[in-house]
PDB file with one MODEL, atoms N, CA, C and O in Angstrom:
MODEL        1
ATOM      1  N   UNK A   1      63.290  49.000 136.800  1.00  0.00           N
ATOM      2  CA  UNK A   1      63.652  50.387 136.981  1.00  0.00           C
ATOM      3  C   UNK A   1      63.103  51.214 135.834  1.00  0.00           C
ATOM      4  O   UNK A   1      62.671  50.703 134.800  1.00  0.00           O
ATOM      5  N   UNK A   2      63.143  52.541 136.074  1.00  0.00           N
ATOM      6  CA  UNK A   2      62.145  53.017 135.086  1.00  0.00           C
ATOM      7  C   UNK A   2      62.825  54.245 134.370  1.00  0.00           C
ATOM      8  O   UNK A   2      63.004  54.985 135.337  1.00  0.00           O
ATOM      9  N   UNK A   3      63.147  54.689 133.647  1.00  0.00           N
ATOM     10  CA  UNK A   3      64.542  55.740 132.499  1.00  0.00           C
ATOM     11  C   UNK A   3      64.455  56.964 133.722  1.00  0.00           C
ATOM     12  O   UNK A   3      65.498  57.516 134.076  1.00  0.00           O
ATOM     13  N   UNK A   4      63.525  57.229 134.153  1.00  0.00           N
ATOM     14  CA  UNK A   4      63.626  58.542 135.131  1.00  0.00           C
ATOM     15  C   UNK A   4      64.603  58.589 136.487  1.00  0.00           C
ATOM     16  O   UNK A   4      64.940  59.564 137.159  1.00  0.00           O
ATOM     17  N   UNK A   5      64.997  56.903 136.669  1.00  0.00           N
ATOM     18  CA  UNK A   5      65.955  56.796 137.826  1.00  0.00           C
ATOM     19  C   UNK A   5      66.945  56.454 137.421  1.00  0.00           C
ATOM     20  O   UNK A   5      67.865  56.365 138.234  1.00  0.00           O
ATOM     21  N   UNK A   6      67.236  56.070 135.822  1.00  0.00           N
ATOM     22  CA  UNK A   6      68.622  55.560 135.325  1.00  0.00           C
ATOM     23  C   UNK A   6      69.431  56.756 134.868  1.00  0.00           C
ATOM     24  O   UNK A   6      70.658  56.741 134.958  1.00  0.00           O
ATOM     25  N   UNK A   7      68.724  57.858 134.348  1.00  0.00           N
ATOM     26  CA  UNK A   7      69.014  59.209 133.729  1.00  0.00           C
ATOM     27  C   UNK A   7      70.340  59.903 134.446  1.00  0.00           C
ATOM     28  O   UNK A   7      71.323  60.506 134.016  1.00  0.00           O
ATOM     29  N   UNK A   8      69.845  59.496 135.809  1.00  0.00           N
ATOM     30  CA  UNK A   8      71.037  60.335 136.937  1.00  0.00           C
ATOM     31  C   UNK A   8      72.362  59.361 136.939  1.00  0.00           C
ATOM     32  O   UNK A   8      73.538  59.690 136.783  1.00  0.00           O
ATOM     33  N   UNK A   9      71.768  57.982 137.179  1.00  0.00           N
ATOM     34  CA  UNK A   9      72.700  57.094 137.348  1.00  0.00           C
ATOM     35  C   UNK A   9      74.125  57.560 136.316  1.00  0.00           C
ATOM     36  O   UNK A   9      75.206  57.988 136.723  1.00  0.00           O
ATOM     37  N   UNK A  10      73.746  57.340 135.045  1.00  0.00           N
ATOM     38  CA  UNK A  10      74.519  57.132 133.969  1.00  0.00           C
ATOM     39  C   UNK A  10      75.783  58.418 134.125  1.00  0.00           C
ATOM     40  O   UNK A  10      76.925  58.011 133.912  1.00  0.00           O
ATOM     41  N   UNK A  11      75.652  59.753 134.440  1.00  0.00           N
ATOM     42  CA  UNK A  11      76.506  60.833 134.499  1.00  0.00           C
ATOM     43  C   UNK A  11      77.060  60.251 136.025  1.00  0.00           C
ATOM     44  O   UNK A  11      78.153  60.787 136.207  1.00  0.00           O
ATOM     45  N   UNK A  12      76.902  59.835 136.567  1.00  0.00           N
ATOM     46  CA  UNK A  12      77.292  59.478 137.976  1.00  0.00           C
ATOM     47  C   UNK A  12      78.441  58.235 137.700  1.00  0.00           C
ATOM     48  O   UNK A  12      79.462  58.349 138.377  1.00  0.00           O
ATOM     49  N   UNK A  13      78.386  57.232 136.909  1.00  0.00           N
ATOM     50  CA  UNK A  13      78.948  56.564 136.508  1.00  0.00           C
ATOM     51  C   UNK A  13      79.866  57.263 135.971  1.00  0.00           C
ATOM     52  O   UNK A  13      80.763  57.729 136.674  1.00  0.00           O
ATOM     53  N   UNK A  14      79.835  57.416 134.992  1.00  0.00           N
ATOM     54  CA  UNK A  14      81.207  58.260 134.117  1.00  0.00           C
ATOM     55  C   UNK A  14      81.587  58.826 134.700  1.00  0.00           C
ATOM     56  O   UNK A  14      82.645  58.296 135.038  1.00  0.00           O
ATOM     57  N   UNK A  15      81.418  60.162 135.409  1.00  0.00           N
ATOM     58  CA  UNK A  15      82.418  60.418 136.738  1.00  0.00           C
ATOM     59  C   UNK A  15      82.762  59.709 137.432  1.00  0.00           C
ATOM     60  O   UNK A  15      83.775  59.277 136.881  1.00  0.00           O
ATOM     61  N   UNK A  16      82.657  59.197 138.361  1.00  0.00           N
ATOM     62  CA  UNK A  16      83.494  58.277 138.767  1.00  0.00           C
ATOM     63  C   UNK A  16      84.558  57.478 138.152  1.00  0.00           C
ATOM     64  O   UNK A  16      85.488  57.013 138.811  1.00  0.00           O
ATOM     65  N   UNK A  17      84.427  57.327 136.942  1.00  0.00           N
ATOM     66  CA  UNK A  17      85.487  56.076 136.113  1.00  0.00           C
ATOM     67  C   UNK A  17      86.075  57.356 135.951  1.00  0.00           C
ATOM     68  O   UNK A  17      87.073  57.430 136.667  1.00  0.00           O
ATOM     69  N   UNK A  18      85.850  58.493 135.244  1.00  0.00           N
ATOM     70  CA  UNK A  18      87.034  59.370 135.362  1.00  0.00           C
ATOM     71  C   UNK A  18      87.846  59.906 136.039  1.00  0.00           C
ATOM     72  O   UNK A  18      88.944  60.281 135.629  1.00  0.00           O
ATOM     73  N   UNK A  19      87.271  60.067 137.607  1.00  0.00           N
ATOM     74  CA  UNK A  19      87.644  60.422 138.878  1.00  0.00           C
ATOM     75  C   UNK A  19      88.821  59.540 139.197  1.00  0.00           C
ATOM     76  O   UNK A  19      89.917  59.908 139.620  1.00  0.00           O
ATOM     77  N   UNK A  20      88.308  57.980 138.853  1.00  0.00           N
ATOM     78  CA  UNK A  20      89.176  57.072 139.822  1.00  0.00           C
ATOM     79  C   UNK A  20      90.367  56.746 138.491  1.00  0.00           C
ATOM     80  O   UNK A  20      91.373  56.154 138.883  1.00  0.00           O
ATOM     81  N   UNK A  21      90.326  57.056 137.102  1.00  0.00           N
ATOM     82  CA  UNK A  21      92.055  57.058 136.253  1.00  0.00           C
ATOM     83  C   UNK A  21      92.665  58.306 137.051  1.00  0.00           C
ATOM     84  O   UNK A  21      93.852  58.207 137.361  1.00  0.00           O
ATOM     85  N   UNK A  22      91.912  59.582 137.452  1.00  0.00           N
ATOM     86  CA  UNK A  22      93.076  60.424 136.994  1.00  0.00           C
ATOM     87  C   UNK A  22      93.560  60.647 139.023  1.00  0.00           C
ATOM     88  O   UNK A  22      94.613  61.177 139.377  1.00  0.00           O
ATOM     89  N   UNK A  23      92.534  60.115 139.979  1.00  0.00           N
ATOM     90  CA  UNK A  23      92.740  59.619 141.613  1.00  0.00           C
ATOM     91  C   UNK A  23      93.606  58.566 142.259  1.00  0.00           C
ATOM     92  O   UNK A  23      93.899  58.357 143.436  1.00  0.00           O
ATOM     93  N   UNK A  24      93.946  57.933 141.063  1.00  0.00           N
ATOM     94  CA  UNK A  24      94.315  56.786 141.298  1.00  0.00           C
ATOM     95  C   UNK A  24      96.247  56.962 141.237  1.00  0.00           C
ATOM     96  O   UNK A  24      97.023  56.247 141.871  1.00  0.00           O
ATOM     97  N   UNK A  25      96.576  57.919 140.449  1.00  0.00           N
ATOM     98  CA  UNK A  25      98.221  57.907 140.452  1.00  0.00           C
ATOM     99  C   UNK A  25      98.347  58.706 141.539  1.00  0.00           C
ATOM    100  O   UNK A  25      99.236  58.459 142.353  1.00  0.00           O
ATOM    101  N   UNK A  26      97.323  59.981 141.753  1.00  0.00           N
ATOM    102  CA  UNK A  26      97.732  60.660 143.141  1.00  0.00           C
ATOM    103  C   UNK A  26      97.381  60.153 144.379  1.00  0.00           C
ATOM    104  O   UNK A  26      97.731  60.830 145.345  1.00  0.00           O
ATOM    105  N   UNK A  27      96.683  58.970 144.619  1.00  0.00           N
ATOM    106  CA  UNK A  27      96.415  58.355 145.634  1.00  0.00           C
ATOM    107  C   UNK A  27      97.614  57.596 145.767  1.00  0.00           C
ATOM    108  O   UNK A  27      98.097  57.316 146.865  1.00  0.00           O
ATOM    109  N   UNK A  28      98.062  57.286 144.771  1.00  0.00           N
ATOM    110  CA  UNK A  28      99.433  56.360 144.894  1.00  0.00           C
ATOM    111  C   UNK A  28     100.790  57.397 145.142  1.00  0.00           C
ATOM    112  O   UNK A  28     101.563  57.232 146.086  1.00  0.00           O
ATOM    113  N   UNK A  29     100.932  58.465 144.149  1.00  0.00           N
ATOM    114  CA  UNK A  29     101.664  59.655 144.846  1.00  0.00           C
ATOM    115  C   UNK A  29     101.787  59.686 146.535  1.00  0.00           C
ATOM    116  O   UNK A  29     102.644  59.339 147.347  1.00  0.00           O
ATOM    117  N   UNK A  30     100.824  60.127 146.580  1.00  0.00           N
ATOM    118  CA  UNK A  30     100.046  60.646 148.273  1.00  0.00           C
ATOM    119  C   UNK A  30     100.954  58.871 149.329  1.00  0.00           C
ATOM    120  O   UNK A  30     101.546  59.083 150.387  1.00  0.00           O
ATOM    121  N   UNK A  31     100.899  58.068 149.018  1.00  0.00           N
ATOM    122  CA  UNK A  31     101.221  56.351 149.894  1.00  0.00           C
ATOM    123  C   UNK A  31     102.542  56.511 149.904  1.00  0.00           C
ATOM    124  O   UNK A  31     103.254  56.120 150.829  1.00  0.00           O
ATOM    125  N   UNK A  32     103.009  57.170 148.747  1.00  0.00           N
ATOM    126  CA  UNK A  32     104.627  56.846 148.448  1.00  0.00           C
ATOM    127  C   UNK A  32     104.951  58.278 149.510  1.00  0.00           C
ATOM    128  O   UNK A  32     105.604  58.246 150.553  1.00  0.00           O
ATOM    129  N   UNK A  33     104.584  58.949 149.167  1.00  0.00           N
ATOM    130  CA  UNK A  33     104.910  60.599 150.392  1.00  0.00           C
ATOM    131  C   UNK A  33     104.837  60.254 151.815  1.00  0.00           C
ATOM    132  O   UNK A  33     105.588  60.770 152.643  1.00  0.00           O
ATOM    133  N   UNK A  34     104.066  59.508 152.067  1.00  0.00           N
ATOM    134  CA  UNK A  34     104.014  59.018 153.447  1.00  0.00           C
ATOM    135  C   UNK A  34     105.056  58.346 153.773  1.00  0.00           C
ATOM    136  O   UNK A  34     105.698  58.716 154.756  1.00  0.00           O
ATOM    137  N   UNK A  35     105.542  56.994 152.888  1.00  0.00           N
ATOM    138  CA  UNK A  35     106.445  55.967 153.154  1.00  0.00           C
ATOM    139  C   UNK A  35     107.458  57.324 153.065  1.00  0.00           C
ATOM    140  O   UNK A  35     107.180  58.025 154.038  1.00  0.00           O
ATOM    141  N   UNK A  36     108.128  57.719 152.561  1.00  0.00           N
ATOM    142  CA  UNK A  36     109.512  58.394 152.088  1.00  0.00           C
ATOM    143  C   UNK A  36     109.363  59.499 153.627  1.00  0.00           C
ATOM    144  O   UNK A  36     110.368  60.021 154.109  1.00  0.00           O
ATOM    145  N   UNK A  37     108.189  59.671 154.127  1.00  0.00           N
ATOM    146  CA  UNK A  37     108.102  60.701 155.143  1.00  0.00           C
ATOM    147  C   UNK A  37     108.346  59.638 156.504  1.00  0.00           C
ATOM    148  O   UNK A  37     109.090  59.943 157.437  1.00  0.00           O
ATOM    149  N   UNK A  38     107.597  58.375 156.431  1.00  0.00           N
ATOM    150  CA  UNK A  38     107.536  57.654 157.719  1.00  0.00           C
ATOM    151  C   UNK A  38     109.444  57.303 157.947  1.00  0.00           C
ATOM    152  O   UNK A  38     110.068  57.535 158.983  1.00  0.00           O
ATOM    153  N   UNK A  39     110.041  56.689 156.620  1.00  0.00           N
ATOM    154  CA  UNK A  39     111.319  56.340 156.063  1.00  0.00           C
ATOM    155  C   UNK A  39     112.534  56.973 157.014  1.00  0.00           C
ATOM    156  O   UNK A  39     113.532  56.527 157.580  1.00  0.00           O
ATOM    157  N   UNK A  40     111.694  58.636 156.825  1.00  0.00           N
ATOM    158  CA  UNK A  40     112.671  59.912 157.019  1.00  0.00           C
ATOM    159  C   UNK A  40     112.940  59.995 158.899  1.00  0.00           C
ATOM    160  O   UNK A  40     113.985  59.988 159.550  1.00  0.00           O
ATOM    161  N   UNK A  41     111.535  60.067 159.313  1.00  0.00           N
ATOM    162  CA  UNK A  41     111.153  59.876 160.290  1.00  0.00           C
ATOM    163  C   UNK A  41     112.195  59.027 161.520  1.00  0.00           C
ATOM    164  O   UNK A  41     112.986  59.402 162.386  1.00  0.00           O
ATOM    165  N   UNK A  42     111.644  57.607 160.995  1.00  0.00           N
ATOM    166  CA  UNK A  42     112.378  56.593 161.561  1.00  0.00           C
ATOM    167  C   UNK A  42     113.695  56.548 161.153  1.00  0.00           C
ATOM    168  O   UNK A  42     114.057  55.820 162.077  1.00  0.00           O
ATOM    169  N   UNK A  43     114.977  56.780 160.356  1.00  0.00           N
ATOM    170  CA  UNK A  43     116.014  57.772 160.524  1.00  0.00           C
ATOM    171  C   UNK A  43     116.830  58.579 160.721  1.00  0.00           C
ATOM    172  O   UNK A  43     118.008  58.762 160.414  1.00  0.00           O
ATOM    173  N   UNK A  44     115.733  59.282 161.535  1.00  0.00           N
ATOM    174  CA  UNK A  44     116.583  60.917 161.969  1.00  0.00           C
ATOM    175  C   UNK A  44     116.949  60.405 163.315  1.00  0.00           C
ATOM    176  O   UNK A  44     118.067  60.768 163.681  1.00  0.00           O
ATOM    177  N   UNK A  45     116.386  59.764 164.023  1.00  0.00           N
ATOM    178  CA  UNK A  45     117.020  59.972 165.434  1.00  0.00           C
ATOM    179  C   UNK A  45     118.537  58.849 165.279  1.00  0.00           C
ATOM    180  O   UNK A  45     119.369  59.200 166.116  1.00  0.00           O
ATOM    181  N   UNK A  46     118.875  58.020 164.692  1.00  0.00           N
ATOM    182  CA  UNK A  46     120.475  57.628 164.211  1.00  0.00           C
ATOM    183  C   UNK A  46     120.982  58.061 163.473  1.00  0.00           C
ATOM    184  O   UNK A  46     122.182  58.291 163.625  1.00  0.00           O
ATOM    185  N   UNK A  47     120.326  58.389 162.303  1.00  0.00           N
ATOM    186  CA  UNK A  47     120.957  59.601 161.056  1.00  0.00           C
ATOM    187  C   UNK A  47     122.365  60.388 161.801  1.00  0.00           C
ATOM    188  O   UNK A  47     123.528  60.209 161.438  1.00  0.00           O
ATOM    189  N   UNK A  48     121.951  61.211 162.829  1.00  0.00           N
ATOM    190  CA  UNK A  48     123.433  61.906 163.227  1.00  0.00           C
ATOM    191  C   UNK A  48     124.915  61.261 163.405  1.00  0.00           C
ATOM    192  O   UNK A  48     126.059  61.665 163.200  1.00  0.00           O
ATOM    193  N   UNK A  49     124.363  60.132 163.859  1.00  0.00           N
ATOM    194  CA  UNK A  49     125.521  58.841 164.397  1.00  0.00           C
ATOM    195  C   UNK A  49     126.277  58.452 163.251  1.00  0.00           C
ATOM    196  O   UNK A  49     127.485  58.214 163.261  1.00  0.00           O
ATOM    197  N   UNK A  50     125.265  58.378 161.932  1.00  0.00           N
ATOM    198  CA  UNK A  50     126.062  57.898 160.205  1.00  0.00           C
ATOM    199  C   UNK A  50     126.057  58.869 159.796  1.00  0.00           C
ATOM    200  O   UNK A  50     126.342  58.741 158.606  1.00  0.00           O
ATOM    201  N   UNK A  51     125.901  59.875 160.028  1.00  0.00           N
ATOM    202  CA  UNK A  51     126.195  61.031 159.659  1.00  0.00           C
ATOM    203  C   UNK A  51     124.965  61.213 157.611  1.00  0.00           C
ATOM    204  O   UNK A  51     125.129  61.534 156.434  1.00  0.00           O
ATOM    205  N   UNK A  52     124.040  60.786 158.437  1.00  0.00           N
ATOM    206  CA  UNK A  52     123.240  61.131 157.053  1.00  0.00           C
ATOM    207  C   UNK A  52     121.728  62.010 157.684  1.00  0.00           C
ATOM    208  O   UNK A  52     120.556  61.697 157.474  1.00  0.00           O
ATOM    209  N   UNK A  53     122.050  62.713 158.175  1.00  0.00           N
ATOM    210  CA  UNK A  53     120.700  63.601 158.747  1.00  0.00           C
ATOM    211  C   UNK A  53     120.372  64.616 157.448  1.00  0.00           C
ATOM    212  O   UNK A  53     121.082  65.353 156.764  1.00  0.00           O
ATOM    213  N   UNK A  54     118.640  64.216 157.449  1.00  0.00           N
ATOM    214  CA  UNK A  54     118.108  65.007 157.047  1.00  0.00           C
ATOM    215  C   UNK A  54     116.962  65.480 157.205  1.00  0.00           C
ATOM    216  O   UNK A  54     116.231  64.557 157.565  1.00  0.00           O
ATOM    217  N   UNK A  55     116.383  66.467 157.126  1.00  0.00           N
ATOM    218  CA  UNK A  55     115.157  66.751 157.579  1.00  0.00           C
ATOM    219  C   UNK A  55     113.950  65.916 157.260  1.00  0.00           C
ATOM    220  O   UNK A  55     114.108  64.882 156.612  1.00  0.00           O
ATOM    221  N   UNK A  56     112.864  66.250 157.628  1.00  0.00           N
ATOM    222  CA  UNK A  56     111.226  65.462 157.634  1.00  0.00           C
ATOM    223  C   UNK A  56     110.990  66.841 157.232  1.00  0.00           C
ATOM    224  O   UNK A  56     110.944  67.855 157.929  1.00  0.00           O
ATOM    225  N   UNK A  57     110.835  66.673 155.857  1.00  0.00           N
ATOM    226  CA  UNK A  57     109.500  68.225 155.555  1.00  0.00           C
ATOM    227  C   UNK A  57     109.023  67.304 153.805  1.00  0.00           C
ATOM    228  O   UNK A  57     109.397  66.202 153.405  1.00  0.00           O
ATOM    229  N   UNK A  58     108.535  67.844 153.452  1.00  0.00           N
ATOM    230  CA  UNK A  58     107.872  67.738 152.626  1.00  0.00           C
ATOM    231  C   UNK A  58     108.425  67.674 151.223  1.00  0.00           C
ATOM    232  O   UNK A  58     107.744  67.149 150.342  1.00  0.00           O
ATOM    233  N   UNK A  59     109.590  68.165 150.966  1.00  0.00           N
ATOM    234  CA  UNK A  59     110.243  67.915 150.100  1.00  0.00           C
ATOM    235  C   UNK A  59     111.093  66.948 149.773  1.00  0.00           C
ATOM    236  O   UNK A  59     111.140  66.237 148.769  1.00  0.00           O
ATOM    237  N   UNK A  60     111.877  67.001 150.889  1.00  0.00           N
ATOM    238  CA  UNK A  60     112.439  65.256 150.854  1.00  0.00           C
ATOM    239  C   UNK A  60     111.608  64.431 151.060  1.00  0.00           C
ATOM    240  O   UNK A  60     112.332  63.554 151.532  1.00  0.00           O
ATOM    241  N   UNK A  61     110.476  63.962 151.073  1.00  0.00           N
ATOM    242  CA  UNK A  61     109.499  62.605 151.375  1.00  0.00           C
ATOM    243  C   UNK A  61     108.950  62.743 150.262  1.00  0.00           C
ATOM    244  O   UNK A  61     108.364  61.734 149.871  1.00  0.00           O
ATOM    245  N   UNK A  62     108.917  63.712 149.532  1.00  0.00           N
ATOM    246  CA  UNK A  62     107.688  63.745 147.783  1.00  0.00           C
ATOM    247  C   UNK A  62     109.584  63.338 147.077  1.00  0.00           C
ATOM    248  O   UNK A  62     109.418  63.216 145.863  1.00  0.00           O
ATOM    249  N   UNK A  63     110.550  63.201 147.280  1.00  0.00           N
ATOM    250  CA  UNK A  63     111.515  63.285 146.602  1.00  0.00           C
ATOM    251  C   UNK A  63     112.046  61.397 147.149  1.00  0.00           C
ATOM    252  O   UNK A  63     112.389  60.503 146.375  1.00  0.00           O
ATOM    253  N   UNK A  64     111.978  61.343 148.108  1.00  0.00           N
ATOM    254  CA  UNK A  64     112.574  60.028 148.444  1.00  0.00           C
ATOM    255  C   UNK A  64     111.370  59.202 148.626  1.00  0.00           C
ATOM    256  O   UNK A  64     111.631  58.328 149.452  1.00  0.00           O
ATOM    257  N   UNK A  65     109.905  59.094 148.109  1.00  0.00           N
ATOM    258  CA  UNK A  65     109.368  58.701 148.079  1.00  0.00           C
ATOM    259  C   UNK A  65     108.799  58.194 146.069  1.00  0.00           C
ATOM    260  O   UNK A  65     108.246  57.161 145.692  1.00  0.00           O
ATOM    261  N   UNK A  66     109.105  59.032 145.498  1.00  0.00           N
ATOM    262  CA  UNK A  66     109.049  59.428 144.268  1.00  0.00           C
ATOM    263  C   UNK A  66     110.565  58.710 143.308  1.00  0.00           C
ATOM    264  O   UNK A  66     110.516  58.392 142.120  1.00  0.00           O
ATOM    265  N   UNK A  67     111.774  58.596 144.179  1.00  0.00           N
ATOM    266  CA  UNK A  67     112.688  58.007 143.835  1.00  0.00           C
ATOM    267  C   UNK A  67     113.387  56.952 143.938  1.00  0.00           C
ATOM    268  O   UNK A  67     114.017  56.243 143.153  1.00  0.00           O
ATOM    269  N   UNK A  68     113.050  56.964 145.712  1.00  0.00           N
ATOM    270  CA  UNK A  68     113.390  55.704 146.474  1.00  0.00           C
ATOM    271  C   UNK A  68     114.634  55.584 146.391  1.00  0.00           C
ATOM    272  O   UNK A  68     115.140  56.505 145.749  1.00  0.00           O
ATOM    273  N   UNK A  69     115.430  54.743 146.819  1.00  0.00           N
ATOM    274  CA  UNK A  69     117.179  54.771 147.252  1.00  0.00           C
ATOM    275  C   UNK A  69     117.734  55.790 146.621  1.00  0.00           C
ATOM    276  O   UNK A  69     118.541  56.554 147.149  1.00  0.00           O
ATOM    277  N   UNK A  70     117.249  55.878 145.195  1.00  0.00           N
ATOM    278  CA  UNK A  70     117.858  57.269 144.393  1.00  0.00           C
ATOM    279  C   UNK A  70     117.947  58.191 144.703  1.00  0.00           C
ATOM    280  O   UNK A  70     118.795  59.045 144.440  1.00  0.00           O
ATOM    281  N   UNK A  71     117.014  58.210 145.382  1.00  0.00           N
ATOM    282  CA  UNK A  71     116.305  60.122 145.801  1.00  0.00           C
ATOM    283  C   UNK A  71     117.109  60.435 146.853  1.00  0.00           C
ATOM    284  O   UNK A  71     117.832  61.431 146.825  1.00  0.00           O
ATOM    285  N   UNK A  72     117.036  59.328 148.229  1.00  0.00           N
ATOM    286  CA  UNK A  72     117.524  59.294 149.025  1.00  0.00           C
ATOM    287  C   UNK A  72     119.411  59.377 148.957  1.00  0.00           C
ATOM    288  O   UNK A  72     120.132  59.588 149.933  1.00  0.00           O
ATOM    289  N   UNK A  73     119.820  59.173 147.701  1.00  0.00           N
ATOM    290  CA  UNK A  73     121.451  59.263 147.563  1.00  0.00           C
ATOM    291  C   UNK A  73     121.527  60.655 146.638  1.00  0.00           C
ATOM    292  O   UNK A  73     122.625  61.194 146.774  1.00  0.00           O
ATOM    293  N   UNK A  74     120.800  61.234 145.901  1.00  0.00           N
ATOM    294  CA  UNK A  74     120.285  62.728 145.501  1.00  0.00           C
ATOM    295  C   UNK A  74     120.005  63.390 146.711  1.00  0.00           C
ATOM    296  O   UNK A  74     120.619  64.423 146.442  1.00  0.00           O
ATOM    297  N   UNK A  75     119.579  63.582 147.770  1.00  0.00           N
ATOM    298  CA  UNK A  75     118.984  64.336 148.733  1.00  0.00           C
ATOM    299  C   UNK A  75     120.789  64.478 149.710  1.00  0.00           C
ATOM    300  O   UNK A  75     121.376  65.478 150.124  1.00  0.00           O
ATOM    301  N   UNK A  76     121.215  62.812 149.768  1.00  0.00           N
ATOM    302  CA  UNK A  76     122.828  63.264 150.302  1.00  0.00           C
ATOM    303  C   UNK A  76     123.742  64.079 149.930  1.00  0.00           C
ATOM    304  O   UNK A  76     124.384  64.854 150.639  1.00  0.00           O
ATOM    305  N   UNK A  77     123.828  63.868 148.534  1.00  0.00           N
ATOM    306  CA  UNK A  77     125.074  64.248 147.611  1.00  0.00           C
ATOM    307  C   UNK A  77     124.353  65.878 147.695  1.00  0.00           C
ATOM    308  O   UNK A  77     125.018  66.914 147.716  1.00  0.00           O
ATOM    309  N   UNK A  78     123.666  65.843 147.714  1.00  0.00           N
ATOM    310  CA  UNK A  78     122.949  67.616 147.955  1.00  0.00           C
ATOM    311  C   UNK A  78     123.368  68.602 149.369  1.00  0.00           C
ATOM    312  O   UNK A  78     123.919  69.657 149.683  1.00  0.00           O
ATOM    313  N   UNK A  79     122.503  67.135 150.068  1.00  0.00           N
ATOM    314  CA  UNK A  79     123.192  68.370 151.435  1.00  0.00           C
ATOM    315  C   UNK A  79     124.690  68.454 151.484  1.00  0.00           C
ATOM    316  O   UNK A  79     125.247  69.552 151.476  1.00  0.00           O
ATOM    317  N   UNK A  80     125.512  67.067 151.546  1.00  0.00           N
ATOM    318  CA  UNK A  80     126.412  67.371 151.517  1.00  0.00           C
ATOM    319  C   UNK A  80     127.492  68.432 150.780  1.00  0.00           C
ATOM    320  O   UNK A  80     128.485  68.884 151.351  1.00  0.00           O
ATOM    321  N   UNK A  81     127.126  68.715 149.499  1.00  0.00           N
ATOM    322  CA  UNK A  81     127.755  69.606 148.127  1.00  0.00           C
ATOM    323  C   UNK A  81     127.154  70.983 149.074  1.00  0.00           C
ATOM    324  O   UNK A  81     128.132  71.719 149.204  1.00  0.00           O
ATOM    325  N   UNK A  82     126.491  71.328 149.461  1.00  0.00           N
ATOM    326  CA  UNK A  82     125.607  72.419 149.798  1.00  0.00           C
ATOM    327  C   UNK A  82     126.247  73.032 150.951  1.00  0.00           C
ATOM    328  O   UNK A  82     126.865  74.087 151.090  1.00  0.00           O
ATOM    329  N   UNK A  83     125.823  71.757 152.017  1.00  0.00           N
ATOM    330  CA  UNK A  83     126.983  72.153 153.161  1.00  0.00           C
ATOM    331  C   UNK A  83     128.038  71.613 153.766  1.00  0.00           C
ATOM    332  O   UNK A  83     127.919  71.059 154.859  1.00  0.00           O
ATOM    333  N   UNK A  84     129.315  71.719 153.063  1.00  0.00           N
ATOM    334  CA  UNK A  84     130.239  70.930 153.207  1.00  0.00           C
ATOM    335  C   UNK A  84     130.928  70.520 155.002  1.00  0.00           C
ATOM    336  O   UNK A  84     131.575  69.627 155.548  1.00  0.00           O
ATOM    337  N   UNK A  85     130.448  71.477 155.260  1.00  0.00           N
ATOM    338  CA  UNK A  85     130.725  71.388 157.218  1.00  0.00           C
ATOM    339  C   UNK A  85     129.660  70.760 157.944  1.00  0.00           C
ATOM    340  O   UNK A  85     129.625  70.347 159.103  1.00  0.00           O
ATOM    341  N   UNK A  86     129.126  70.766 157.382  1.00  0.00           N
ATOM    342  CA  UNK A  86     127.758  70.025 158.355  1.00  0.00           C
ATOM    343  C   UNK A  86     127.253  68.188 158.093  1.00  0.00           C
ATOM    344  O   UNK A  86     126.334  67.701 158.751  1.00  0.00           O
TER     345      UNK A  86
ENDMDL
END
C-alpha cells in the first residue's frame, strides 16, 4: 500500500473508535428502552386485573428500563400518590 491510501484510512479509524466508546452506552440505553417498553406493553392488557396499569409512552420505558424492578415500583408508588382513585 502506498502513504496516499493510508492518509485517509488513519482519521477514519480514530473516528470510529471514538464513535463506538461514546455509541456504545446509547446503543445500550436505546435495548434497555425497548425491553422496559416491550415489558410495559405485554402488561397492560392484565395490569387492570392487579390493578398496576400504566401507560406505554416513553417515559416510563426510559424509566423502567433504566431502573428495572425499581423503576417499575417508582412509576407505582407515583401513580398511585398522584392518583389516589384510580
Amino acid at each position: 500500500m502506498t502513504i496516499e491510501r493510508l492518509v485517509p484510512i488513519f482519521p477514519l479509524c480514530c473516528g470510529v473508535t471514538v464513535l463506538h466508546r461514546t455509541a456504545r452506552p446509547l446503543l445500550r440505553l436505546l435495548c434497555r428502552t425497548a425491553a422496559g417498553g416491550l415489558f410495559l406493553a405485554l402488561i397492560a392488557p392484565v395490569g387492570s386485573w392487579l390493578g398496576v396499569s400504566l401507560g406505554v409512552n416513553l417515559f416510563n420505558s426510559l424509566v423502567l428500563g433504566l431502573l428495572g424492578p425499581a423503576g417499575l415500583g417508582l412509576l407505582l408508588m407515583l401513580r398511585w400518590s398522584l392518583l389516589p382513585g384510580v
